[in-house]
Structure formats: structure tokens, C-alpha cells
C-alpha positions as a printed Julia matrix, in Angstrom:
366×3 Matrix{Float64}:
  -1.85   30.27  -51.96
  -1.72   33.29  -54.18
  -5.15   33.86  -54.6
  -5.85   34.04  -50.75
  -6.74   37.14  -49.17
  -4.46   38.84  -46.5
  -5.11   39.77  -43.02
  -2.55   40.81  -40.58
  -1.11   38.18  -38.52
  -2.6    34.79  -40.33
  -0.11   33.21  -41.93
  -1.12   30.14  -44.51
   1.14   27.54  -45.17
   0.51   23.99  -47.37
  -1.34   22.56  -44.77
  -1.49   24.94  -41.87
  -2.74   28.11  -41.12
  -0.54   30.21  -37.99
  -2.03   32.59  -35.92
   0.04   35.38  -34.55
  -0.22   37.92  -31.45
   1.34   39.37  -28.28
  -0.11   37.92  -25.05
   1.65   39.1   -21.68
   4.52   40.3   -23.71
   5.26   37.75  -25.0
   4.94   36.7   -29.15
   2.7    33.75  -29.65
   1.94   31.58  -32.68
  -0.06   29.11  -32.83
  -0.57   26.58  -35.8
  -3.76   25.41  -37.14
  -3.62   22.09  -39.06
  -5.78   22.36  -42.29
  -5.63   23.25  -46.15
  -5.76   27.3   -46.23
  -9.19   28.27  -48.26
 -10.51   31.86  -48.23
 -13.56   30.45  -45.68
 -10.74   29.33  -43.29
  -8.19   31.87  -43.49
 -11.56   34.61  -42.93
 -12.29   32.4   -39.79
  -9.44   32.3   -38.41
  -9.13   36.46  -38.81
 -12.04   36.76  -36.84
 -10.53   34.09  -34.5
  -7.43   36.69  -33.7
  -9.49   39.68  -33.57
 -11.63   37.95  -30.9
  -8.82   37.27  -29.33
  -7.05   40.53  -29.21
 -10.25   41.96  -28.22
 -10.23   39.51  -24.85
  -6.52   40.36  -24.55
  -7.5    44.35  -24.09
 -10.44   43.45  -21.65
  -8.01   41.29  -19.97
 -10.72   38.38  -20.29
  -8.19   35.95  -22.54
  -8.15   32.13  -21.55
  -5.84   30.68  -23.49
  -6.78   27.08  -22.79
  -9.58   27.87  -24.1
  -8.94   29.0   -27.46
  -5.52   26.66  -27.6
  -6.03   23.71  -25.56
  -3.41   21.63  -26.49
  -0.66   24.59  -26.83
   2.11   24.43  -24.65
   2.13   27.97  -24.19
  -1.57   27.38  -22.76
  -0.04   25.95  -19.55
   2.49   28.68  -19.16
   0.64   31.53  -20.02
  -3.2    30.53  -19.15
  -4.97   32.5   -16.7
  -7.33   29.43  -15.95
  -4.01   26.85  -15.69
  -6.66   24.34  -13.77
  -8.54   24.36  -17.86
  -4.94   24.26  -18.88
  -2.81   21.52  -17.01
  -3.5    17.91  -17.32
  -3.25   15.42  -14.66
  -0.92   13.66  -16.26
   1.14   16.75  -16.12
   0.71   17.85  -12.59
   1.24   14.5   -11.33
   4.8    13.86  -13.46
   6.14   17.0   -12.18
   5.32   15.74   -8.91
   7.04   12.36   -9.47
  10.34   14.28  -10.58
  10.19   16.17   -7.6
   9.8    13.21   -5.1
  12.37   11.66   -6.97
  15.06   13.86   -5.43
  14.22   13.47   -2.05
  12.4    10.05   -1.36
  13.98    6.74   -0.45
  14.59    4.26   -3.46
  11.81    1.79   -2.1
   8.8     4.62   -2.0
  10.33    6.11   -5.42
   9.35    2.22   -7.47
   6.28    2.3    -5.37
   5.35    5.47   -6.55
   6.01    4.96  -10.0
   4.19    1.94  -10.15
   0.9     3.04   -9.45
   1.7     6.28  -11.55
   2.08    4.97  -14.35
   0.19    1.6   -13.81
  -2.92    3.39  -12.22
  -3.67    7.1   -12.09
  -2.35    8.25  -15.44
  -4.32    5.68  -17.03
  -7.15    6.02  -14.91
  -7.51   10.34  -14.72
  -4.35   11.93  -16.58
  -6.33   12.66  -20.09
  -8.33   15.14  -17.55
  -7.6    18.46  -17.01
  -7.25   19.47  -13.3
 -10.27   21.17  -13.07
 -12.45   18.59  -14.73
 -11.76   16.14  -12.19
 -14.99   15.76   -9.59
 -14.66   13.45   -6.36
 -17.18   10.9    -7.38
 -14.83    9.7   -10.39
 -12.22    8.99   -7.78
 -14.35    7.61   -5.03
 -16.58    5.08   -7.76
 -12.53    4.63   -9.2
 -11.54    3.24   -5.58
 -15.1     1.55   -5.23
 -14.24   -0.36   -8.25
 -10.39   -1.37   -7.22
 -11.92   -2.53   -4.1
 -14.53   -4.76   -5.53
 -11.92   -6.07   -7.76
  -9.63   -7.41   -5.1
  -7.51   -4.62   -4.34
  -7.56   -4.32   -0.42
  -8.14   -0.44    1.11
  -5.15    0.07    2.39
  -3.55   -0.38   -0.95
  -6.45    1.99   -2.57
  -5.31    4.65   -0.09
  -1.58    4.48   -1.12
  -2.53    3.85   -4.89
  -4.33    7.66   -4.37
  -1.3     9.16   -2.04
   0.28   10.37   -4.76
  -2.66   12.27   -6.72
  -3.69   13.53   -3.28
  -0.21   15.22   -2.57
   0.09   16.52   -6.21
  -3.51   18.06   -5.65
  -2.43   19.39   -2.51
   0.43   21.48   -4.05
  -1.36   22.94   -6.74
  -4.03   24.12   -4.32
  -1.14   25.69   -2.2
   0.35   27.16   -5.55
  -2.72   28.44   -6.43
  -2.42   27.06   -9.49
  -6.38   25.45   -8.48
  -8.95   27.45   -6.96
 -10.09   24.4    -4.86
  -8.85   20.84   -4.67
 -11.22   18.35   -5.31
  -9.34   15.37   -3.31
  -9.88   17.32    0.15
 -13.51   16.12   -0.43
 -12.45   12.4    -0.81
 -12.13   10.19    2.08
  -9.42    7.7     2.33
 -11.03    3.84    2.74
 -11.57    2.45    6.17
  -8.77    0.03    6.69
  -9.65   -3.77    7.62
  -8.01   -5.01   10.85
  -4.34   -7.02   10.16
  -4.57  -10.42    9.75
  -3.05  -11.59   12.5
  -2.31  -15.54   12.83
   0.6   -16.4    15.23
   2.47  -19.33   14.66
   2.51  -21.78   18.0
   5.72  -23.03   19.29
   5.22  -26.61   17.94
   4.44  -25.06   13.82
   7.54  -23.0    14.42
   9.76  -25.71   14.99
   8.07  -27.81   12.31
   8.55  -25.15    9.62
  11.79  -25.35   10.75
  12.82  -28.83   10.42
  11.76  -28.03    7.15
  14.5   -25.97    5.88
  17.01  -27.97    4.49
  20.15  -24.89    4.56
  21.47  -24.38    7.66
  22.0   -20.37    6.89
  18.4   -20.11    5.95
  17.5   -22.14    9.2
  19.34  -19.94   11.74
  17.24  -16.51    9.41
  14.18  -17.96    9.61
  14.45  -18.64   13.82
  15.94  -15.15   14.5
  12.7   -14.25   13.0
  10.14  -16.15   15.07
  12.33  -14.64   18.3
  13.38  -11.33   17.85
   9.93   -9.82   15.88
  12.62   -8.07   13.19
  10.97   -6.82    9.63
  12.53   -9.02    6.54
  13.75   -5.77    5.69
  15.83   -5.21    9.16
  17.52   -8.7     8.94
  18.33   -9.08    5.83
  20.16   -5.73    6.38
  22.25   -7.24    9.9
  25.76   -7.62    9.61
  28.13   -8.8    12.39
  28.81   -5.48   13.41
  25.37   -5.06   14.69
  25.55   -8.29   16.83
  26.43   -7.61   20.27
  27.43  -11.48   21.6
  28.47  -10.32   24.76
  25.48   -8.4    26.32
  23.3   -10.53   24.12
  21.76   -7.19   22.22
  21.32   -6.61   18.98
  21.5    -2.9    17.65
  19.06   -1.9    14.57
  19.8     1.18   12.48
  18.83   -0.19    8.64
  17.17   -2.0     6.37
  17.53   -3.31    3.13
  15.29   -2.35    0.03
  15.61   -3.9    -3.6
  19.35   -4.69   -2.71
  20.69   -0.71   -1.28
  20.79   -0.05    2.47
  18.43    2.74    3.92
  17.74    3.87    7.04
  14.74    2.09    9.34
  10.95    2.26    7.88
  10.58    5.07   11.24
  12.83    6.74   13.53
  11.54    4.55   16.23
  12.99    1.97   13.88
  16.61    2.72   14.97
  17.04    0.46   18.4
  18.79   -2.16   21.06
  16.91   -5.23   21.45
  17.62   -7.64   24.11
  17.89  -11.56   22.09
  16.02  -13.71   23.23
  17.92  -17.02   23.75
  16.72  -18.67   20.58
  17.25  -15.62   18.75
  20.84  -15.69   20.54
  21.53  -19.41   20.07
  20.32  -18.98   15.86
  22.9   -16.32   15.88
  25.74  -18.35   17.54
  24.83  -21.5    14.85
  25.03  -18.63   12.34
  28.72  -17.62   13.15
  29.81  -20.87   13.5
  29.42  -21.61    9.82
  31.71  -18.81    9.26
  30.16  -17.41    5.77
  32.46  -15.17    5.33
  30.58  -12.79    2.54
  30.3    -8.96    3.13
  30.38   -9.02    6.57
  26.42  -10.29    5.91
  24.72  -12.14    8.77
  22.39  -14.0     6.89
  23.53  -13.8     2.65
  21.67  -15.16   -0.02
  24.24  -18.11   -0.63
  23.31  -18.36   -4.27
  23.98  -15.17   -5.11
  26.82  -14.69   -2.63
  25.33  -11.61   -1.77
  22.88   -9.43   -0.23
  19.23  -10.63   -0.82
  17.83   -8.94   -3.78
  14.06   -8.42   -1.63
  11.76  -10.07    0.29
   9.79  -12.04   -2.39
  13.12  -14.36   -2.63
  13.15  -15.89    1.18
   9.02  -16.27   -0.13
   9.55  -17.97   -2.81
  12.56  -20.29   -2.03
  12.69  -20.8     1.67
   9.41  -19.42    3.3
   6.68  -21.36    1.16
   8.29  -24.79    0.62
   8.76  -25.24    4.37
   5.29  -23.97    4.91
   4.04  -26.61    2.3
   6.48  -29.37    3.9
   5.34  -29.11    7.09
   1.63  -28.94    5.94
   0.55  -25.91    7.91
  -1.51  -23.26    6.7
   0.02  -20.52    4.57
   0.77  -17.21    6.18
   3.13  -14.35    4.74
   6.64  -13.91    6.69
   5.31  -10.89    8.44
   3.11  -13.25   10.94
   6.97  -14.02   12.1
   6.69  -10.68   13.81
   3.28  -11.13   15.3
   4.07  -14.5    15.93
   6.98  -12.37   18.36
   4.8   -10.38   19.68
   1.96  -12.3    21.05
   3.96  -15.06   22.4
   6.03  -11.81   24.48
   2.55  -10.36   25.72
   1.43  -14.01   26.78
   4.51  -14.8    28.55
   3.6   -10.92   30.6
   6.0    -8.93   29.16
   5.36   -5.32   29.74
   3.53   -4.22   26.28
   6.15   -0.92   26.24
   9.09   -3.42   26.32
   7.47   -5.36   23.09
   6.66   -1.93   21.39
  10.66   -0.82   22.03
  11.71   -4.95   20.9
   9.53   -4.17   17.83
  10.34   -0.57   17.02
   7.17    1.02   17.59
   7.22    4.48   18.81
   4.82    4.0    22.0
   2.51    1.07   22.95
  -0.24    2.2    21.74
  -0.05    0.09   18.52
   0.55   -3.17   20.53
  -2.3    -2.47   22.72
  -4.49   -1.85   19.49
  -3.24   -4.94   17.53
  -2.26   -7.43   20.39
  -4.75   -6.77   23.0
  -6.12   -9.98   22.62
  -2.8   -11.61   23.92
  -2.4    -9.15   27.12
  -6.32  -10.21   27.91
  -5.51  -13.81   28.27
  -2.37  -13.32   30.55
């Protein structure tokens, strides 16, 4: 260390040598990791007065010289050289974490950290190019993953993108050139009157019975009616009001404004809610409670798994997901002529034109 010439602002340590300068105002050091020789400490002189030089021309990237400094992404004048994806897109998260609904928030996360990091956050943003994301969703696609889910898998490097752009903290945002996937039609398989009351012969508790019919006639999301309680039930004008839904056990608002609505029961839907009361489970003020739990249901997956597939299996009819419940709704109201703007109100749709789209089949045959 003692025989090692000195130059102003390299400083040698054991196993470093730091560089020092004034950048924006501000005092920067930067460490280099290696054994100080005279070759390296001569180096890295020339290193600093190349750098002051760029700092007086005003040319100075500091990304460039100091990509993995910290001070690179605050003080950069290129921050798209200097800001990795994983960066930009974590920020992001923390922000949407403040103002999104529980639900979207573990959504989000999950393909965060499951998909994109992974995938693109070694990348700085300006080294990503649209044909790495569009051969990326190529390749989910081919490996089962269906397009709508490759659109929200990209939703949230898309937004992220989009703010940077705005920020001009990116010159131009490479995801604006990327097309979301064309989404299949929904699979839709109404159950007939005859499999409804088969799967339900098929479900031994008389709670999870009553659920399961209110389902088939009213065209509710699991979501909305896991989420009823008695106060919503309106016995006498045989209406039942919707304003929330239940998500990983916590009460939010409906998926859509449109969401918050009167329905008129249908008189299955009525009588299921009659057999309902007349148990008298008394938990929460819950319509339908998960009994072994004596609570709310924790989410959707649990009325799959425990009450949804065994009947399915029992009554040996094809499997379909609980959602068909709602189409099942749906086209059996359009075949019986219901007026398609009545359905979309039953069903919480903002206008008809989604029924029209997805059920046209059913008004054609009436």
C-alpha cells in the first residue's frame, strides 16, 4: 500500500480501490473490488479523469461507467440503461398495494414474483424489445396457459411501462408495440333442469344443498353468495339486494359497479332460501357458512373441492367449474323469453350487450 503512487481522488484499500468526484452536486464514491497494484490504481486515474471530463461536457452516463451503483438510478441521465425491471415493476407493486382491493393485490403478486421478475427483471428497461415478450407469451400459451390469463400475467409490466413512459423516465415504451392475445370464446355448458336436480340429490348437507340451488336460480358469482347475509334477503317482496362479495375471507365491494343490485328470486331461489332459514344456523348473521369452520368460507376452491366435485362425480355428469351455475341462469332465463336487459340487470352486467354476445344462442332458439 505504501509503495503505490497517488492520484487525487483514488483511494486504495486491502481489496478495493474507491473512486471519488462531484456529479450534480452531489459527492460520489464508488468502490472497485480488486487488490490495489500500480497498473490498477493508474487505470482507474484515467477512469476519473474520463469521467470528469464527460461531467464538464455534460455527456456523463453514469450507468454506464457504474452499472450496478445505486447512485446510477438516482443520478443517471440515461435511467432507462440504469433501472432494472425488477425495480420499476416493485415500485409499482408497492404503489398498487395502497390502493387495490386485497383479491387483485395476491393476484398481482403472484405473477410478479412467479412470472415477470423471473422471466425479464435481470433487464434493464431499455434493453427490453417486444419480441422477448410476445415469443414469452407465445411460449405460456403453448404450454397450457390460456390467453386471457397471458394478458393479465402481462397487466402489470404493461402499467409499470406505462408510467415510466409518462414520467419520462423512458423515451419510448416498448409494451405499446405488444398486442394483448385474442381471447377464446367462454366455455359455456348449461346444466339442464334434470342434471341440476341430480347434482343436487347429491349433496348430502342440507346448508350446502339450499347454496348450491340459489346458485342454479339466481345466476349470483361464488363470490356474491358466499358474501349474503340475512340482511340482504328481502322475504317479503321476494328480492334479494347485492352490494359485496367475499375474497380470501374479507368483504369488498362487487367485482363492478353494475355489481351493486335488486334481483327479483326466482321461486327456487326463494324456496332454497326459506329451507335455509329454517335450519336456523345461527353464525354471523351468514346465509350460507362454511359449517366446519363455523365461519365465512375461506374462497371458492373450498365449495370445489368439498361440495361442487363430489356431487358432480356422484351423479356421473360431466365436470364443469361452478361458474356454469351462472350460465346455467342465464340461458334457461333467455329460453323461457325473458327480456335479455332484465337477465343483464339479474346478473349484474352493466347493459345487454354482454348477454347478447355470450347468450345469443339461447335468445335464437326462443
Amino acid at each position: 500500500m505504501t509503495n503505490l503512487p497517488t492520484y487525487a481522488g483514488i483511494k486504495p484499500n486491502k481489496s478495493s480501490i474507491a473512486i471519488e468526484f462531484t456529479y450534480n452536486n452531489v459527492r460520489c464514491r464508488e468502490t472497485i473490488k480488486c487488490t490495489p497494484t500500480k497498473t490498477r490504481m493508474q487505470e482507474l486515474a484515467r477512469k476519473r479523469e474520463a469521467i470528469l471530463y464527460e461531467i464538464s461536457l455534460g455527456t456523463f452516463d453514469y450507468a454506464k461507467h457504474f452499472p450496478n451503483s445505486k447512485k446510477a438510478t438516482e443520478l443517471s441521465s440515461n435511467k432507462a440503461n440504469a433501472i432494472t425491471i425488477k425495480q420499476l415493476i416493485t415500485d409499482w407493486f408497492e404503489r398498487q398495494r395502497k390502493v387495490c382491493q386485497l383479491s387483485t393485490i395476491r393476484g398481482y403478486k403472484s405473477v410478479i414474483y412467479f412470472h415477470l421478475i423471473p422471466q425479464f427483471g435481470h433487464l434493464k428497461l431499455a434493453e427490453l424489445k417486444p419480441t422477448m415478450v410476445t415469443d414469452w407469451m407465445t411460449d405460456l400459451v403453448c404450454d397450457g396457459t390460456k390467453p386471457k390469463r397471458v394478458n393479465n400475467i402481462l397487466t402489470p409490466l404493461r402499467d409499470a411501462y406505462k408510467r415510466a413512459y409518462l414520467d419520462s423516465v423512458i423515451d419510448k415504451n416498448p409494451i405499446d408495440r405488444v398486442k394483448n392475445l385474442k381471447l377464446e370464446r367462454p366455455d359455456i355448458k348449461p346444466f339442464t333442469e334434470n342434471e341440476i336436480n341430480s347434482i343436487l340429490s347429491f349433496i348430502p348437507n342440507e346448508s350446502d344443498r339450499n347454496m348450491i340451488e340459489l346458485a342454479f336460480y339466481t345466476g349470483l358469482r361464488t363470490s356474491e353468495y358466499m358474501a349474503l347475509t340475512w340482511s340482504d334477503v328481502d322475504f317479503k317482496n321476494k328480492r334479494l339486494n347485492i352490494d359485496k362479495a367475499l375474497v380470501y375471507k374479507h368483504l369488498k365491494s362487487t367485482k363492478t359497479k353494475s355489481g351493486i343490485r335488486t334481483i327479483e328470486l326466482h321461486d327456487r331461489a326463494l324456496q332454497a332460501l326459506h329451507k335455509q332459514k329454517a335450519l336456523n344456523v345461527n353464525i354471523e348473521n351468514i346465509v350460507f357458512p362454511d359449517l366446519k369452520n363455523k365461519s365465512h368460507w375461506h374462497d371458492t376452491s373450498a365449495i370445489r373441492k368439498r361440495i361442487w366435485i363430489p356431487a358432480l362425480e356422484k351423479a356421473n355428469i360431466e365436470y364443469r367449474n361452478p361458474y356454469q351455475t351462472r350460465h346455467t341462469f342465464a340461458s334457461q332465463m333467455l329460453s323461457q323469453g325473458k327480456n335479455p336487459l332484465w337477465v343483464a340487470n339479474q346478473m349484474g352486467h352493466i347493459d345487454w350487450g354482454m348477454i347478447i354476445k355470450t347468450y345469443g344462442k339461447w335468445i335464437e332458439n326462443n
